[in-house]
N, C-alpha and C positions, 0 to 999 in steps of 0.2 A: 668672576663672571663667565672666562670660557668655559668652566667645570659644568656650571650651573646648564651652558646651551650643548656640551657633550653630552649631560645628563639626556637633558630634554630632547634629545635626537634620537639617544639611546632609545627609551621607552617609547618616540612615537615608531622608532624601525622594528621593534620586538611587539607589538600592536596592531602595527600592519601587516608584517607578517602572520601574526595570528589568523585575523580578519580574511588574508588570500589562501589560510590554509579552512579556516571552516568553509568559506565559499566554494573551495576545489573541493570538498570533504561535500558538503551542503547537495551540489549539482553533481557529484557523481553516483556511481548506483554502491558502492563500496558500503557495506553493512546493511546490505538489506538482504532480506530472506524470501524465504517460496513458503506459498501454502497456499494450500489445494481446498477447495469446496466443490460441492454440486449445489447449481442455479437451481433455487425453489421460487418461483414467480408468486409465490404468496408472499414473499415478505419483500416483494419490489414497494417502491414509494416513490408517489410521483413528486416532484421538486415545482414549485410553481414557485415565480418570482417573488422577493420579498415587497413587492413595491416602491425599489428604490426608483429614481431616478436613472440612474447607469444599469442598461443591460448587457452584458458582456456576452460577444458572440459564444463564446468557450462554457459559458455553463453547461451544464450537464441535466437534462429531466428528471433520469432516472436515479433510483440509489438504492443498494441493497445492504443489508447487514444480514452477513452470514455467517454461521459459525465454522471456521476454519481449520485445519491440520497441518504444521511442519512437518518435515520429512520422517519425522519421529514419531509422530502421532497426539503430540501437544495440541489442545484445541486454545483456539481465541477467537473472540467473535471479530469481525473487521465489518466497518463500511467501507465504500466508494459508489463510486456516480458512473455510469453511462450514456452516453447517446442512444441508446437506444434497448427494448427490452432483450434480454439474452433468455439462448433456447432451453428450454424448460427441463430438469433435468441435466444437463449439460456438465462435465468437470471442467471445473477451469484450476488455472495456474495464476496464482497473484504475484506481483515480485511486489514486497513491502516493504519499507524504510521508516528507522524511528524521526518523527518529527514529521517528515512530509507525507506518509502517510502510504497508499497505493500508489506506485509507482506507473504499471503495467498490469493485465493480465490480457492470458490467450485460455481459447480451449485445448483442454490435452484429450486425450482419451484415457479407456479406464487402467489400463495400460502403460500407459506414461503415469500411471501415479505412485509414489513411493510403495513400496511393503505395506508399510505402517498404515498408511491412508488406504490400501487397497482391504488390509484387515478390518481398518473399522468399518468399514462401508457393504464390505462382505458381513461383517455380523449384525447392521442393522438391517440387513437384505432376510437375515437368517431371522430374527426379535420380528420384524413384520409379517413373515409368512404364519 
C-alpha cells in the first residue's frame, strides 16, 4: 500500500511540475521571433461582435493579415487585431509566439529593418517603378 501512495505522489509531483514549467514557458516571450511587414490598410478588417452575450472590454476592432519577413527574409502571412487603424504604409516590428500568436508590435523605421527585409522591399520598390 505505501509503494502504491509513493507511486501516486511521484507522478502527481513530475505533472505538476511539468504544468508550472509550460505555464512559466506559456507567459514568457522565450521562443518567439520578430517579423517585419509594412501596414497596407487595404487588407484592414473590421471585427464586429459576434453577438454574444459577453462583450469583453479587450477585444480588438481591427485586424490585419499581412504577409510578413524574419530577419532572414522568410515570408509568413500573420494576423492580429488592434485598437485602432495603423499608418498606412508604416513598418512595423511583431514579436510572435507559437501557440499565442502576436505577442506585441511597434513601428520601426525603414532602417531598423533587417538586411534581408530592407532587400525585399528595396526590390518591390524597384518591380513597381
Amino acid at each position: 500500500m505505501k509503494k502504491k501512495v509513493k507511486i501516486a505522489i511521484g507522478i502527481v509531483a513530475v505533472l505538476l511540475i511539468g504544468l508550472i514549467s509550460f505555464c512559466v514557458w506559456f507567459l514568457s516571450e522565450s521562443g518567439s521571433a520578430e517579423y517585419y511587414s509594412q501596414i497596407d490598410n487595404s487588407k484592414i478588417e473590421q471585427v464586429d461582435s459576434k453577438g454574444g452575450v459577453i462583450n469583453l472590454k479587450g477585444s480588438l476592432p481591427y485586424a490585419y493579415t499581412l504577409l510578413c519577413y524574419d530577419e532572414n527574409g522568410g515570408e509568413k502571412k500573420i494576423a492580429f487585431g488592434t485598437s485602432r487603424k495603423l499608418r498606412d504604409e508604416a513598418f512595423i516590428c511583431l514579436t510572435v509566439m507559437p501557440v499565442r500568436g502576436v505577442l506585441d508590435w511597434s513601428e520601426v523605421q525603414y532602417d531598423e529593418l533587417p538586411t534581408a527585409v530592407q532587400n525585399h522591399y528595396a526590390a518591390l520598390l524597384e518591380d513597381g517603378s
